[in-house]
Structures are given as C-alpha cells and as structure tokens.
C-alpha positions, 0 to 999 in steps of 0.5 A, spaced: 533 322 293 536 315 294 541 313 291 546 308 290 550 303 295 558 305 294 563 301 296 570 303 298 576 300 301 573 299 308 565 302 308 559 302 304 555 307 304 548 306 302 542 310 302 539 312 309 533 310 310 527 310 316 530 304 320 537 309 320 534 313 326 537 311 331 544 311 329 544 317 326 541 321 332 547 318 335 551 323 332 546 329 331 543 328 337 550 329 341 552 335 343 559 334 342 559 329 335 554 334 332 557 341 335 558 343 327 553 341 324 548 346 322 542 342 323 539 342 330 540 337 336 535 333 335 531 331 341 531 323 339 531 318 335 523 319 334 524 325 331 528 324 326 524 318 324 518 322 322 524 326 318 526 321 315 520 319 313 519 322 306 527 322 306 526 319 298 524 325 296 528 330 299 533 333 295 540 331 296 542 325 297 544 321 304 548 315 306 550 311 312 558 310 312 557 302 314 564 298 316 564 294 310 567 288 314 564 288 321 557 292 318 559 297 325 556 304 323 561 309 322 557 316 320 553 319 316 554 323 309 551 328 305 551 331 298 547 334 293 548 339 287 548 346 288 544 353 286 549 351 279 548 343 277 556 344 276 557 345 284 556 341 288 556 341 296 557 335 301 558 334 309 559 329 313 560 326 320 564 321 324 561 317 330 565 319 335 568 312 337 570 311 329 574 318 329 582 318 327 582 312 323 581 316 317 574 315 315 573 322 315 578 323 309 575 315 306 568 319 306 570 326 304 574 321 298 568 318 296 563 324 296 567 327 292 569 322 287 561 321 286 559 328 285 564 328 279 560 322 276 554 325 276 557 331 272 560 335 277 565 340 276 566 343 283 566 340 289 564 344 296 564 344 303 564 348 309 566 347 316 567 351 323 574 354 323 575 351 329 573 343 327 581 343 325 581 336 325 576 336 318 579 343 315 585 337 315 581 331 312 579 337 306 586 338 305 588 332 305 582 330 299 586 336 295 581 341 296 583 348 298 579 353 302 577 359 298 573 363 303 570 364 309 563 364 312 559 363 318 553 359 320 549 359 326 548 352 329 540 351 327 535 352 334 542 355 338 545 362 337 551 359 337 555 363 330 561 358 328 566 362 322 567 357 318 572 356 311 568 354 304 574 349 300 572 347 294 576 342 289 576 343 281 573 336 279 571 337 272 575 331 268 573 328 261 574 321 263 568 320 267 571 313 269 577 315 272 576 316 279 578 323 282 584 322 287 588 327 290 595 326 286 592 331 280 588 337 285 595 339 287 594 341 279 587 346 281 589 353 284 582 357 286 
C-alpha cells in the first residue's frame, strides 16, 4: 500500500519507494543494524530494488523516517493491519548513526497515532527480549508487553525470545492524536 507522507516534529515519513533501496539495505543489510529484524540479510541494494519493485501493491504500508530539517535519512517503518482490521502491527528500525537521539520513540509515536486514524483499536509490536533499547521505547510510547514469543531471523537459524506489547488505542475522537499521557488508563 502507499500511503501518506506524515510529518513530525523533526522527521517526514514518506512512502518507500524503489530509489529508497540503498538506504534501506544500509539497516537490512547490516548484520548489526538488522540482527532483530525478521526479514533476512539482504545481500545488496539491488536485491532489495527488485523487491520493492512492486512495493505499491503489497499490504502493509512502508515509509522512510527522513530528518525533516537536514533531509539526513534516519530509518525505516512499517505498519499494517492484523488477521483483525482492528489490530494492527508495526516495526521499525533506526539507522545506527541516528540511534539515541529519540527517533525510535518519534516513529513508534507516529506509527501508532496513524494506525488509530485508520481505524484501529490495537496496536501491536513484537521485539527480541534481548533488543533493551526498543523494549524501552515501546514502553515509553505507553505500550505494555502482553506476552511472550520467539522468531527466528529469515535465512538464519538464529531463534531470538521476543515480547508482544500492545497498546489500546481505540478513541472516539478521531482527531485527537493519541499520546502516552492516557495509556497509563490501558491495562492488558
């Protein structure tokens, strides 16, 4: 799906396209900035061109996180609705040089916020046990780890345990932007 471009504070996120290949290989590629992505290594920017080649039609939607001031590329996002239209997952990655300045939490924030405008009552996202860092950006966006799992990583036979968090998201006012203030309200 393509969506739209959304605007925060300091980034854009704007709809993934082809020509996005090479920065995008820069974090999934990366054995390190990729270990707890369920997608596999990819092998090169190429690659990932012919992936994303019919990108428009897949059915989730995928964005690039753009510094909004210096148009510096921060990371990448997903999101798209669950077996249930009412839930919906998401993921996202920071690039390595970005990481610590809170991008992760202005992304997660941002992904979480357009699920509740498309209709959402749940937001999910599941990470490695072992990837403190975004355990503690979920919880910083209010969400609360429900469960536990495992993955393995796609062409490895690395298994990594990992936490579901889920956030209730459900709000009458479909124009108020969701922040963490009254998730503290949400108990699973």
């Amino acid at each position: 799906m393509i969506g739209e471009i959304i605007e925060t504070k300091r980034l854009v996120l704007r709809p993934m396209t082809i020509d996005d290949a090479e920065n995008a290989f820069s974090i999934w590629g990366n054995k390190d900035s990729g270990k707890y992505l369920s997608d596999p290594y990819y092998k090169s920017a190429e690659e990932l061109r012919k992936l994303l080649a019919d990108i428009k039609d897949w059915s989730d939607y995928q964005y690039i996180a753009e510094d909004k001031s210096t148009g510096d590329f921060v990371g990448t996002c997903s999101i798209g609705p669950e077996q249930e239209d009412s839930e919906w997952g998401f993921g996202y990655c920071v690039a390595e040089n970005k990481r610590c300045c809170g991008y992760g939490t202005e992304i997660a924030m941002t992904m979480i916020n357009f699920a509740r405008r498309k209709g959402a009552h749940v937001c999910s996202a599941g990470v490695a046990k072992e990837n403190i860092p975004s355990c503690r950006v979920l919880e910083k966006c209010g969400m609360h780890r429900v469960s536990e799992s495992s993955f393995r990583k796609s062409g490895t036979d690395k298994v990594y345990e990992s936490y579901i968090y889920k956030i209730n998201i459900l709000n009458k006012n479909k124009n108020r932007l969701f922040t963490k203030e009254p998730a503290s309200r949400f108990k699973w």
